[in-house]
C-alpha positions as CSV (number, residue, x, y, z in Angstrom):
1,X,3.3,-16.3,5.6
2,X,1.2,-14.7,8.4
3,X,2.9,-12.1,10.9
4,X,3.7,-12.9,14.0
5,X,0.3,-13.1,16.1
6,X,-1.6,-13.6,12.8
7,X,-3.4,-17.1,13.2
8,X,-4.6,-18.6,10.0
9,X,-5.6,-22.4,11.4
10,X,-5.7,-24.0,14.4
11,X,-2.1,-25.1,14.0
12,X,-1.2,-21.6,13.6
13,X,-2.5,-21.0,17.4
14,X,0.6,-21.2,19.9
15,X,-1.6,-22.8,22.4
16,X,0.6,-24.8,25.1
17,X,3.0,-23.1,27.6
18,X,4.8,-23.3,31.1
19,X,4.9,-20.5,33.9
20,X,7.8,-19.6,35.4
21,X,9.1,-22.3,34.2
22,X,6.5,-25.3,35.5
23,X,5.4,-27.6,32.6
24,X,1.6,-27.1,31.5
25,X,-0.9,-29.7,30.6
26,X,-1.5,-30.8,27.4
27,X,-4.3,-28.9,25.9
28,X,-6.2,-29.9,22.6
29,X,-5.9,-28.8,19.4
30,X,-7.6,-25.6,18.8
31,X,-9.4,-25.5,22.4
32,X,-9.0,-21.7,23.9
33,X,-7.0,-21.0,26.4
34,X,-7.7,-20.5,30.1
35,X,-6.4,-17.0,31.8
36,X,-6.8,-16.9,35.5
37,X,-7.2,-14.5,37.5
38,X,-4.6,-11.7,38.3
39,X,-6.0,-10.7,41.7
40,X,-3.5,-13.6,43.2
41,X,0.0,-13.6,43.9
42,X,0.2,-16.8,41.6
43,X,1.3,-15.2,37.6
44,X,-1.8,-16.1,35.5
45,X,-1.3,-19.1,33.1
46,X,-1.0,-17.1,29.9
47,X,0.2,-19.7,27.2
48,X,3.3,-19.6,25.0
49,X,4.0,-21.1,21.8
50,X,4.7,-24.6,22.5
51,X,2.5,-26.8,20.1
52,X,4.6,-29.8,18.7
53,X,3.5,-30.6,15.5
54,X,5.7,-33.4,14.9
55,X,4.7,-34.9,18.0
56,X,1.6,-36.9,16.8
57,X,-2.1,-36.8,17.5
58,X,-1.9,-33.1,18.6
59,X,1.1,-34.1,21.5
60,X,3.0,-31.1,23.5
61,X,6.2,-31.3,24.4
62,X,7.4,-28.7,27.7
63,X,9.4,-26.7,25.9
64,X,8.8,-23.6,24.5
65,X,9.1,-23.2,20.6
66,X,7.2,-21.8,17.6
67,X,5.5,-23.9,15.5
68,X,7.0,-24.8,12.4
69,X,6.1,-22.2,9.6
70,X,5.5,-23.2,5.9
71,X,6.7,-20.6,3.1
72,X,3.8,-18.7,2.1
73,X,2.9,-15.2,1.2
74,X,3.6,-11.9,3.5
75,X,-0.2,-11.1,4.7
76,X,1.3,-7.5,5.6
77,X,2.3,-7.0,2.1
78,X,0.3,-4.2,0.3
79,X,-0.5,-2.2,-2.7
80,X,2.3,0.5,-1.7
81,X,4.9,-0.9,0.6
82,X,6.1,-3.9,2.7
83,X,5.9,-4.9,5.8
84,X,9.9,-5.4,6.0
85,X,10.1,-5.9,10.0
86,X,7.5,-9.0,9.6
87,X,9.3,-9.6,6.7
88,X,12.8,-10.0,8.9
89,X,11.2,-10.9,12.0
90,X,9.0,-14.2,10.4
91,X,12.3,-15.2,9.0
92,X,14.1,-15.0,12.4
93,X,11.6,-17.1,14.1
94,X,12.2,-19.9,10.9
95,X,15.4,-20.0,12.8
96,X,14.3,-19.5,16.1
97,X,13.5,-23.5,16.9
98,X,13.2,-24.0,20.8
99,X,13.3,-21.8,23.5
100,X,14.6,-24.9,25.5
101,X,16.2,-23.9,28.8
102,X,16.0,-20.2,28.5
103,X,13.5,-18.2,31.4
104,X,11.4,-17.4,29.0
105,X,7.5,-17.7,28.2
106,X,6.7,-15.9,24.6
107,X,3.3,-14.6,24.6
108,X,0.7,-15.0,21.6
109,X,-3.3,-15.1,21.7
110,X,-5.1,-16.6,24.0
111,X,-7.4,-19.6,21.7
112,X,-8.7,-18.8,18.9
113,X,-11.6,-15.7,19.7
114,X,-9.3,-13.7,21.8
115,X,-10.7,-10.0,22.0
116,X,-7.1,-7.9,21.5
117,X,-6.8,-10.0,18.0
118,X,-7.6,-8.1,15.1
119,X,-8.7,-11.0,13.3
120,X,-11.7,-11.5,16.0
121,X,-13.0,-7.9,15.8
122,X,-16.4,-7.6,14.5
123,X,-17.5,-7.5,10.5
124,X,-19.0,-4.0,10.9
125,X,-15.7,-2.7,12.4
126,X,-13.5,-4.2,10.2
127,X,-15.7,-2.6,7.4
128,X,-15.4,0.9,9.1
129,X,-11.4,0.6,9.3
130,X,-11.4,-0.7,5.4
131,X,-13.5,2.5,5.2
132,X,-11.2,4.8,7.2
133,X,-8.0,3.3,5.8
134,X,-9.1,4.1,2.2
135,X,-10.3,7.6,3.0
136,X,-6.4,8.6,4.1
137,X,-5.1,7.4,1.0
138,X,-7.6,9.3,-0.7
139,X,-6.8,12.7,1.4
140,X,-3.5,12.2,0.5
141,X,-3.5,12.0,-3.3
142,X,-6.4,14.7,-3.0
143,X,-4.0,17.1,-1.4
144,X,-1.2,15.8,-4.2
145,X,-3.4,16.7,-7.2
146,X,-5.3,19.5,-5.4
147,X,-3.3,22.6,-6.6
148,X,-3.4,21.5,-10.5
149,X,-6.1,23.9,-11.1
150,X,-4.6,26.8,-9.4
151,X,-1.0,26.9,-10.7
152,X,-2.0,29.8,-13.0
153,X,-2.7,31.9,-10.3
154,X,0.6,30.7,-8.3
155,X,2.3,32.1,-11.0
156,X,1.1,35.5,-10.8
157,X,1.1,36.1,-7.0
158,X,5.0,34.3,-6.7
159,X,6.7,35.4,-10.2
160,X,8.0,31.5,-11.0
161,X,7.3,30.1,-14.2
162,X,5.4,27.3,-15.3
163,X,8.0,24.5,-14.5
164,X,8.1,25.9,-10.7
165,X,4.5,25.4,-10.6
166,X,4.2,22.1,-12.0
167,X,6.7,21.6,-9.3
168,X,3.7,22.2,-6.5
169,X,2.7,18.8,-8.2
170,X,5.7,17.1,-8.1
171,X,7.4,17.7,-4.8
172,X,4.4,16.4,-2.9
173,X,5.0,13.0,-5.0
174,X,8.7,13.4,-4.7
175,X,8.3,13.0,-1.2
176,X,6.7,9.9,-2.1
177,X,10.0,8.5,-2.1
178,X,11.4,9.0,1.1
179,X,8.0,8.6,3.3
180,X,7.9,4.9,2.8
181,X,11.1,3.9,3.9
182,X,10.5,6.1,7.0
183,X,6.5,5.1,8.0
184,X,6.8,1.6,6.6
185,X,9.4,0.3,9.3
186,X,8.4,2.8,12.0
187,X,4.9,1.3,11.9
188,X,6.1,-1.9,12.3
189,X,7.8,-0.9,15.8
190,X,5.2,1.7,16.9
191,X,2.1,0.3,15.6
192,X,-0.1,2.0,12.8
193,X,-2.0,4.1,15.0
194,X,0.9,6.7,16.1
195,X,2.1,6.6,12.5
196,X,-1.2,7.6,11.3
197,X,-1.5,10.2,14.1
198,X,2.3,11.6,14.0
199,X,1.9,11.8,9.9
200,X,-1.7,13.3,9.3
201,X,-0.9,16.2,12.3
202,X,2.3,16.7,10.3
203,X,1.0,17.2,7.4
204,X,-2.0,19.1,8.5
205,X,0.4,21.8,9.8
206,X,2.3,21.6,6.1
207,X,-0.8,22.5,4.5
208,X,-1.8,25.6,6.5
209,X,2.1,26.4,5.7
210,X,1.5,26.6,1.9
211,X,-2.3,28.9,3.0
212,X,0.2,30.7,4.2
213,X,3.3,31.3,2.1
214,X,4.7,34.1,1.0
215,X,7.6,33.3,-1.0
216,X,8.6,30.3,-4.1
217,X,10.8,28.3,-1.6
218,X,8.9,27.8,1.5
219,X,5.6,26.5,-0.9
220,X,7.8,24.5,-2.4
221,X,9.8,22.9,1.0
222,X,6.3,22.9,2.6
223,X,4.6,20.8,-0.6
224,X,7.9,18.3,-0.8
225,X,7.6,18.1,3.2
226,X,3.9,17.4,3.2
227,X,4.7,14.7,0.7
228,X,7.0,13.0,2.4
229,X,4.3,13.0,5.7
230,X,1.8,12.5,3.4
231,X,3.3,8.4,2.4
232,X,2.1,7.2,5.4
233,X,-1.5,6.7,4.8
234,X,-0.7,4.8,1.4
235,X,2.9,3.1,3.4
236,X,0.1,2.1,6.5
237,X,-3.3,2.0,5.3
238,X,-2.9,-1.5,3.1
239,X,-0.9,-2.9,6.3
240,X,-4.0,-2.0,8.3
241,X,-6.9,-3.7,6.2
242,X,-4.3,-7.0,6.3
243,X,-3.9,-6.8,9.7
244,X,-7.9,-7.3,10.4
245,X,-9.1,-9.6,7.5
246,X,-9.0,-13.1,7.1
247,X,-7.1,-14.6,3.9
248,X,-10.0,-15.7,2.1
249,X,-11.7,-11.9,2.4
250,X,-8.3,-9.7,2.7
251,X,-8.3,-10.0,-1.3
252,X,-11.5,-8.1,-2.3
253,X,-11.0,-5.6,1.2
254,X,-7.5,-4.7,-0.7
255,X,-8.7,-5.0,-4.2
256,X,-11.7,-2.5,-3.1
257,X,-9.3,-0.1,-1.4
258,X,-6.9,0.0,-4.4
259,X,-9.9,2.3,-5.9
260,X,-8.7,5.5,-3.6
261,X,-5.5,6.0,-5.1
262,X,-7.4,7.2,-8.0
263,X,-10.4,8.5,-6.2
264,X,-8.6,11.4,-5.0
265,X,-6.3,12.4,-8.1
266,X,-9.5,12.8,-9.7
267,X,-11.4,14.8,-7.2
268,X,-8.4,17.1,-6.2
269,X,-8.6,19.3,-9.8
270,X,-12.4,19.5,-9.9
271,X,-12.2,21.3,-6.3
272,X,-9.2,23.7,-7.4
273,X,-11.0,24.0,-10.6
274,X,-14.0,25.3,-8.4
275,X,-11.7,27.8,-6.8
276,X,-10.0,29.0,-9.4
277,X,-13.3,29.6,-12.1
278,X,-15.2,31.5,-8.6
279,X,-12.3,34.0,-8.2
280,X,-11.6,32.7,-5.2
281,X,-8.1,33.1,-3.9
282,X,-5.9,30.2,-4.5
283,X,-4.7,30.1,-1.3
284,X,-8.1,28.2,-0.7
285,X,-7.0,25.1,-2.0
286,X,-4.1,24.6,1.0
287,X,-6.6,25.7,3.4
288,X,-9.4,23.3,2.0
289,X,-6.9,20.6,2.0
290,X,-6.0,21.3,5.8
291,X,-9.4,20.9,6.9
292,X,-9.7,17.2,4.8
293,X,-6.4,16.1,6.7
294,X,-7.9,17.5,10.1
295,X,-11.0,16.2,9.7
296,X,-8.9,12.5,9.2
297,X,-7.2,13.3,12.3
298,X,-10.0,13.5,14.7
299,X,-11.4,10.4,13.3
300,X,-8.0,8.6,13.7
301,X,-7.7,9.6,17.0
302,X,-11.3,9.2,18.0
303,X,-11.9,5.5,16.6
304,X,-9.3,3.8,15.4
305,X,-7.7,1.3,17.1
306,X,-4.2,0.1,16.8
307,X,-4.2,-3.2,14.2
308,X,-1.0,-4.3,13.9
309,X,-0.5,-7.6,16.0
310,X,3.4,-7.6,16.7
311,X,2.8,-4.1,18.4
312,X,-0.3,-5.4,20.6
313,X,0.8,-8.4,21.9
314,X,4.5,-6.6,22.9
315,X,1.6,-4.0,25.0
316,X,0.3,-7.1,26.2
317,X,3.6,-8.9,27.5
318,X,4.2,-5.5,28.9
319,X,0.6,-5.3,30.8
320,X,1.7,-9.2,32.0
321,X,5.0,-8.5,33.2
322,X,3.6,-5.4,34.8
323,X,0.6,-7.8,36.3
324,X,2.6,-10.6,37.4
325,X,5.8,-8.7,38.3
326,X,8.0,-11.2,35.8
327,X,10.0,-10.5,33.3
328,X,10.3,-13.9,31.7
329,X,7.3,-13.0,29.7
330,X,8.2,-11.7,26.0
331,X,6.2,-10.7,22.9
332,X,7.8,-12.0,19.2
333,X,8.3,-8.6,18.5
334,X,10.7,-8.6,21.5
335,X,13.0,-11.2,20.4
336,X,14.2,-9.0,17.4
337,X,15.3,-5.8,19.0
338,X,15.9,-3.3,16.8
339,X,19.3,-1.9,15.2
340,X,20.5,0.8,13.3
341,X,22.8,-1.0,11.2
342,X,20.0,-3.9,10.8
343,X,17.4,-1.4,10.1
344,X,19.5,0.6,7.4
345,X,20.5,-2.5,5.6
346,X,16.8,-4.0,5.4
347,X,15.2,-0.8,4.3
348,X,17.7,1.2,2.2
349,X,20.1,-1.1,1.3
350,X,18.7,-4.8,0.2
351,X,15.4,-3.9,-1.5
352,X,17.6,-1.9,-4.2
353,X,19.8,-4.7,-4.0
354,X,17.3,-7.2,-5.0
355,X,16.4,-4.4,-7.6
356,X,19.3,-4.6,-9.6
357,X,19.8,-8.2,-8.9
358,X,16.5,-9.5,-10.0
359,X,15.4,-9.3,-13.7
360,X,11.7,-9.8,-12.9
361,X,12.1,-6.5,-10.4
362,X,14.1,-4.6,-12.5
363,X,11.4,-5.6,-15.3
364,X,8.1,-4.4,-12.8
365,X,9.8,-1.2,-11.1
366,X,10.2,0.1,-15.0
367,X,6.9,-0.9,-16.4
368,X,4.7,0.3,-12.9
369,X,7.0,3.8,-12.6
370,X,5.9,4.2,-16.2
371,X,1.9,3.2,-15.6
372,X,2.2,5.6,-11.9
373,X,4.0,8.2,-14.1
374,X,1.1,8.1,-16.4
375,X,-1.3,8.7,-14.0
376,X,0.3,12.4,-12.9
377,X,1.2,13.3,-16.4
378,X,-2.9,13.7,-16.9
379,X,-2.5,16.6,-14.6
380,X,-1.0,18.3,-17.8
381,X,-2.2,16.5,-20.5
382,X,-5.9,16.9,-19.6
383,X,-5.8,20.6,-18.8
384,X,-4.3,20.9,-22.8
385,X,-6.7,19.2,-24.6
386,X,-10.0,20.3,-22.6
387,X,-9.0,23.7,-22.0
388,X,-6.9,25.1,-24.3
389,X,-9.6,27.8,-26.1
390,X,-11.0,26.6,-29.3
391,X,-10.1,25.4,-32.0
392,X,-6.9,24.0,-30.5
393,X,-9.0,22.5,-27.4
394,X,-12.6,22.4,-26.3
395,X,-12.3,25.6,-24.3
396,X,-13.8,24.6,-20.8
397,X,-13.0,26.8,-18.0
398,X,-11.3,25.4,-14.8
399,X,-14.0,23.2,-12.9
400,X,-15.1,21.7,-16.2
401,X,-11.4,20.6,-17.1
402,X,-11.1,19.0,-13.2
403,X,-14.6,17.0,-13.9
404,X,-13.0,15.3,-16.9
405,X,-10.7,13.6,-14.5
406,X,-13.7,11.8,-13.2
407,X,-13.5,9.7,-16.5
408,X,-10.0,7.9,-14.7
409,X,-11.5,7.3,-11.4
410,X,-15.0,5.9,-13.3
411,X,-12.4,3.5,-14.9
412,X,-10.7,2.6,-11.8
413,X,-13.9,1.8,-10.4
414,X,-14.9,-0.2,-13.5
415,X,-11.6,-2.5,-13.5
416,X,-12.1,-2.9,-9.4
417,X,-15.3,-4.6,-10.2
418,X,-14.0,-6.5,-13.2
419,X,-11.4,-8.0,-10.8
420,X,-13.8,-8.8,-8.1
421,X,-16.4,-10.4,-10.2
422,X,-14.3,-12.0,-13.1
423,X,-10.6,-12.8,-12.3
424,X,-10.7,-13.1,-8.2
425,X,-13.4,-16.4,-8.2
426,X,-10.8,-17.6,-11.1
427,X,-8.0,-17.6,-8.7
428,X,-9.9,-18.8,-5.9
429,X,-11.3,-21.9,-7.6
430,X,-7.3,-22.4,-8.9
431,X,-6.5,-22.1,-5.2
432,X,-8.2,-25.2,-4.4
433,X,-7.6,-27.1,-7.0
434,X,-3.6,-26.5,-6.7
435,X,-4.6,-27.1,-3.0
436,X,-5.6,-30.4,-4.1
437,X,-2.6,-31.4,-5.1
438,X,-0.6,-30.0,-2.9
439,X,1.0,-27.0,-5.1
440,X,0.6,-23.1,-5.0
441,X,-0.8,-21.5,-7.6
442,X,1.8,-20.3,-10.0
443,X,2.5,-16.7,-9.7
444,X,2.4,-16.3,-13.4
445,X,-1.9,-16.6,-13.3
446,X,-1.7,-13.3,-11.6
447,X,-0.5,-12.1,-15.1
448,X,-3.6,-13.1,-17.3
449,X,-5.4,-9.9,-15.9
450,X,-2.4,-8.0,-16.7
451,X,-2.4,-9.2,-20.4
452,X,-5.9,-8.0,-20.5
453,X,-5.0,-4.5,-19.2
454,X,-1.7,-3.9,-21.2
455,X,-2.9,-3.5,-24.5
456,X,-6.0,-1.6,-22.9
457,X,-3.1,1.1,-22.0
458,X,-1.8,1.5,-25.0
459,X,-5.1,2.2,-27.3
460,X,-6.2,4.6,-24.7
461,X,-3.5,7.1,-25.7
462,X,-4.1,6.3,-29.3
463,X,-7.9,6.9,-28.4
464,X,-7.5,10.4,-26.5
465,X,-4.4,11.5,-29.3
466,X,-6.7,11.1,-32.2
467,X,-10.1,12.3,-31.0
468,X,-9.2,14.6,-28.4
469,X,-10.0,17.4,-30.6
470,X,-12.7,19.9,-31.0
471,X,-14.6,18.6,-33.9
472,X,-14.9,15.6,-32.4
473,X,-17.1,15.2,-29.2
474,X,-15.4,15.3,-26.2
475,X,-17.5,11.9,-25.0
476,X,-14.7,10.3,-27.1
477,X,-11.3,10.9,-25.5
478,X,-13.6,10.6,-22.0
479,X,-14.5,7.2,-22.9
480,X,-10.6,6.8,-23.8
481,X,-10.0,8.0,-20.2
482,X,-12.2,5.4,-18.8
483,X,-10.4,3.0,-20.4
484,X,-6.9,4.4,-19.2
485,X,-8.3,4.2,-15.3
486,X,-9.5,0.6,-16.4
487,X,-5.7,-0.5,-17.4
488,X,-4.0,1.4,-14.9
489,X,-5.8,-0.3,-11.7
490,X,-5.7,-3.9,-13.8
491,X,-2.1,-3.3,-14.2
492,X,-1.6,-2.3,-10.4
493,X,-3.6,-5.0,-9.3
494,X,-1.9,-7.6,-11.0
495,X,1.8,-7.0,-11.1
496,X,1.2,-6.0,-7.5
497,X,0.3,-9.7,-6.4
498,X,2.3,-11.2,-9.2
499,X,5.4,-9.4,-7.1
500,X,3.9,-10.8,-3.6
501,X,3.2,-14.4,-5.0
502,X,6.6,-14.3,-6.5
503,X,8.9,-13.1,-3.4
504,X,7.0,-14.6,-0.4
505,X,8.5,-14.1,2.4
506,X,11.1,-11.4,0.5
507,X,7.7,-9.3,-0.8
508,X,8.2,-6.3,1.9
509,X,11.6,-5.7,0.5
510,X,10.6,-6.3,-3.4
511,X,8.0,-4.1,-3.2
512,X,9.9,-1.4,-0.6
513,X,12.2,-0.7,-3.5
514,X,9.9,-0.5,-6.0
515,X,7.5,2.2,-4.6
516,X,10.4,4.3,-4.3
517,X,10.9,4.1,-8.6
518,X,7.3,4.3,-8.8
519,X,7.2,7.6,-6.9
520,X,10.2,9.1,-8.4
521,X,8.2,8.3,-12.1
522,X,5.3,10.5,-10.7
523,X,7.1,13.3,-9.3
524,X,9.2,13.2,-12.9
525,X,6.7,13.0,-15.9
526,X,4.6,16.2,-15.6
527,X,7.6,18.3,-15.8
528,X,8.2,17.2,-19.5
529,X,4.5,16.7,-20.1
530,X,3.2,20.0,-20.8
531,X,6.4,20.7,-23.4
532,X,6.1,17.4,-25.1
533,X,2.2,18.4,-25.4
534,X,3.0,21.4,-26.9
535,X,5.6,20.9,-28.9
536,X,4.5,17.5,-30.3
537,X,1.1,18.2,-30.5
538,X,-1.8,16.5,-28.8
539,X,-1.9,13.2,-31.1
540,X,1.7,12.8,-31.5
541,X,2.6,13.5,-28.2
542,X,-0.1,10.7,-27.2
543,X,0.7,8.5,-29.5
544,X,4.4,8.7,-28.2
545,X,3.1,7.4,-25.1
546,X,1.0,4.6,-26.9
547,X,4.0,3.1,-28.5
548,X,5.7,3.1,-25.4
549,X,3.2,1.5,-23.4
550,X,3.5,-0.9,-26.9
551,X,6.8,-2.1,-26.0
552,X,6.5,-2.1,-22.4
553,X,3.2,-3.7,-22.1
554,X,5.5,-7.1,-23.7
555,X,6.8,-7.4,-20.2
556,X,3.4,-9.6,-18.5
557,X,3.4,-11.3,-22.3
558,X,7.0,-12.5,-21.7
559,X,6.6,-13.2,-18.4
560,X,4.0,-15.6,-18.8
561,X,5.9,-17.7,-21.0
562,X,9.0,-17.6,-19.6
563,X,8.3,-16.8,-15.9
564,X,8.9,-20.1,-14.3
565,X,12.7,-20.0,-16.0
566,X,13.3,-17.0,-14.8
567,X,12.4,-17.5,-11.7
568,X,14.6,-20.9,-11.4
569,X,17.4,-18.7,-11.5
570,X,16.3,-15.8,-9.4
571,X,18.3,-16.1,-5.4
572,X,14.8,-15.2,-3.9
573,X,11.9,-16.0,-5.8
574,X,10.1,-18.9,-4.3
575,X,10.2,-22.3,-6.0
């Protein structure tokens, strides 16, 4: 389902309209759209949405309504959040069928190459903003990971013990959980350009707070608040790359992005690592991290442009009304004001709802919490069996240990471009053949990659708990690595569209409600990790993890087969 201002065909362009309340000619299908001039005392003719479609041969009729919309897929959806206001406000204009004797003229884009659309911007931009958008989320899981190699010497200056430490970790992805359901709807009023630029500021000042600390509670209120600024890249970024690429391209843009969130997990330790093997003062790592996030900041405010299309065309009803002194000219965004009570409900409220409602949620938020989860408990794991001295570990001082991370990001990488090359032209060609026939792909297809991945999970803790030891090279539990970032992004990938595909126009809240579980996984699993590791031992306590990605990774496997039943008695999955 495309957003509001989002035009997908020519059908899709509102292209007909009256002013101030005179009927205006029939135009043809998919011609642009005049504007006059302003400099007259006459309102320009901007159009509203009045296309009939049941009319025949392209007719108008001279009222003002929305063209019918067909269920399909939220555009806006993305690999950490929903876009819940589209969400709401796509399913208010279902309802919304004329505008028939009201003084009203609802303003969309003007033909098909208007300049203010996103959709129209040039290839090269588009690219920079993919670009830009995917270097925030990688700041902010850099700055998340980042003090993993210095929480020795955090111990020593603030007294706290090694749980309080790992907690440095943690809080940051703690605040994971509350960030989304803050930045997710507030973009979706404000636009994702003051999101970006309220957040990254924010959290820019929380990092110079933790150079500066003195004392164990104000790191840790300063880490948990820099997390909770922090969600908005990943909340907003995704939204932006939807809002500026076509359908047919948006896929590979977002399957190319979905590489960051391990880009900067993995580069965060080697940098601390750095710090901490060179003696230089761990409060280095906070300042370090400042400069990333202020660095993003000037570019954010420098070149990026707002994307999100409900938000420009409510600045451009207000630049008309302001042009033509009227007021009967409204933006969609407009016709659902907001509420407290509306927004509570829609982002607290009904995505845990449908949580605990829904098997095939309930099923996803437990299986991706425990693949996030996973990717955080490395932050202990790895450190234990690469740098615990010999003959336990391999012995490798601090900047060694963080470039063994490098072995999950090389995976990620590796599974982006199995995606892009292998499984995405699969589901394209599926596309038009379904097409053909007039169906939608079944959301179970998404799941095939996923079946791949799953078992890919488990033999990489099997792999890394039964070499990852000194008299065996350490290329082995590497390679075992790579094949952990290989699974993990599969895993994301596909249960991530298998959600969309499965929820349409209900995705925003599906997934709302399950970043929240997924963030509360990471924040939670490297505070057992390092005892487990310890206790259990390095191929035990692996293998632990092996058996339960076992059991869990039945979940695509039974979904496969039994998906379409399931669904047939879900409230709000799609038919």
């Amino acid at each position: 389902m495309t957003s509001p201002g989002h035009s997908s065909s020519g059908h899709e362009m509102h292209e007909a309209g009256d002013v101030l309340g005179a009927p205006a000619p029939a135009v043809e299908r998919g011609a642009p759209v005049r504007k006059t001039s302003t400099t007259f005392h006459e309102p320009p003719d901007y159009r509203g949405a009045d296309l009939d479609l049941e009319g025949g041969q392209g007719a108008t009729r001279q009222t003002r309504t929305f063209s019918r919309r067909e269920a399909s897929r939220i555009d806006s959806a993305h690999f950490f959040g929903g876009d819940v206001a589209a969400e709401k406000q796509e399913l208010h204009l279902e309802r919304f069928a004329s505008q028939k004797g009201k003084d009203q003229i609802v303003v969309h884009w003007e033909g098909e190459n208007d300049s203010e659309n996103p959709l129209t911007w040039s290839f090269a931009y588009k690219c920079y903003l993919t670009v830009c958008a995917a270097v925030l989320v990688l700041n902010s899981t850099f700055t998340s990971s980042c003090p993993s190699g210095i929480v020795t010497q955090m111990e020593e200056y603030f007294g706290f013990g090694q749980i309080v430490g790992i907690l440095t970790i943690s809080l940051w992805v703690a605040g994971y959980c509350l960030g989304p359901l803050i930045w997710g709807p507030l973009s979706e009023r404000i636009g994702r350009r003051p999101v970006f630029l309220i957040s990254i500021f924010a959290y820019t000042i929380w990092n110079v707070a933790c150079a500066l600390a003195h004392n164990t509670p104000s790191i840790l209120v300063f880490r948990f608040l820099g997390g909770v600024f922090g969600a908005a890249p990943l909340t907003t970024s995704g939204g932006t790359i939807a809002d500026v690429w076509d359908a047919k391209r948006r896929g590979i843009a977002l399957s190319l992005f979905s590489v960051a969130p391990f880009a900067g997990p993995a580069l965060g330790p080697i940098v601390s690592g750095a710090i901490s093997v060179t003696g230089t003062s761990w409060r280095w790592v906070y300042w370090v991290c400042a400069m990333f996030s202020g660095a993003c900041f000037v570019i954010v405010f420098a070149t990026m442009k707002e994307t999100y299309a409900p938000v420009i065309l409510k600045r451009k009803a207000q630049r008309i009304r302001k042009e033509t002194g009227s007021s009967i000219y409204v933006a969609p965004l407009e016709l659902t004001p907001l509420h407290a009570k509306t927004l509570l409900h829609d982002t607290l409220l009904f995505p845990f709802a449908m949580l605990l409602r829904e098997p095939i949620l309930a099923a996803m938020a437990l299986y991706l919490g425990f693949v996030y989860g996973l990717i955080y408990l490395q932050f202990e794991a790895f450190p234990i069996i690469f740098q615990t001295p010999q003959p336990q570990g391999y012995g490798y001082n601090g900047l060694l240990g963080g470039v063994c991370f490098l072995s999950l990001f090389t995976g990620g990488v590796i599974g982006c471009i199995f995606y892009v090359v292998f499984f995405n032209p699969r589901y394209v060609r599926l596309v038009d053949e379904y097409a053909a026939k007039g169906q939608r792909v079944p959301p179970e297809e998404r799941l095939y990659v996923v079946c791949i991945a799953a078992p890919c999970l488990a033999a990489s803790f099997f792999w890394i708990g039964w070499t990852g030891k000194p008299s065996i090279s350490a290329a082995s539990p590497l390679c075992a690595g790579v094949l952990l970032g290989f699974a993990i992004l599969l895993i994301f990938l596909g249960l991530f569209n298998y959600i969309v595909d499965t929820y349409l126009s209900r995705a925003a809240s599906a997934l709302a409600g399950n970043t929240v579980v997924r963030s509360a996984f990471g924040a939670g699993f490297p505070l057992f990790a390092g005892q487990m590791y310890n206790r259990l031992g390095t191929p035990w306590a692996s293998s632990l993890l092996g058996f339960l990605a076992v059991v869990l990774g039945v979940v695509p496997f039974v979904l496969v087969a039994y998906g379409p039943k399931i669904r047939a008695l879900s409230k709000h999955a799609a038919d």
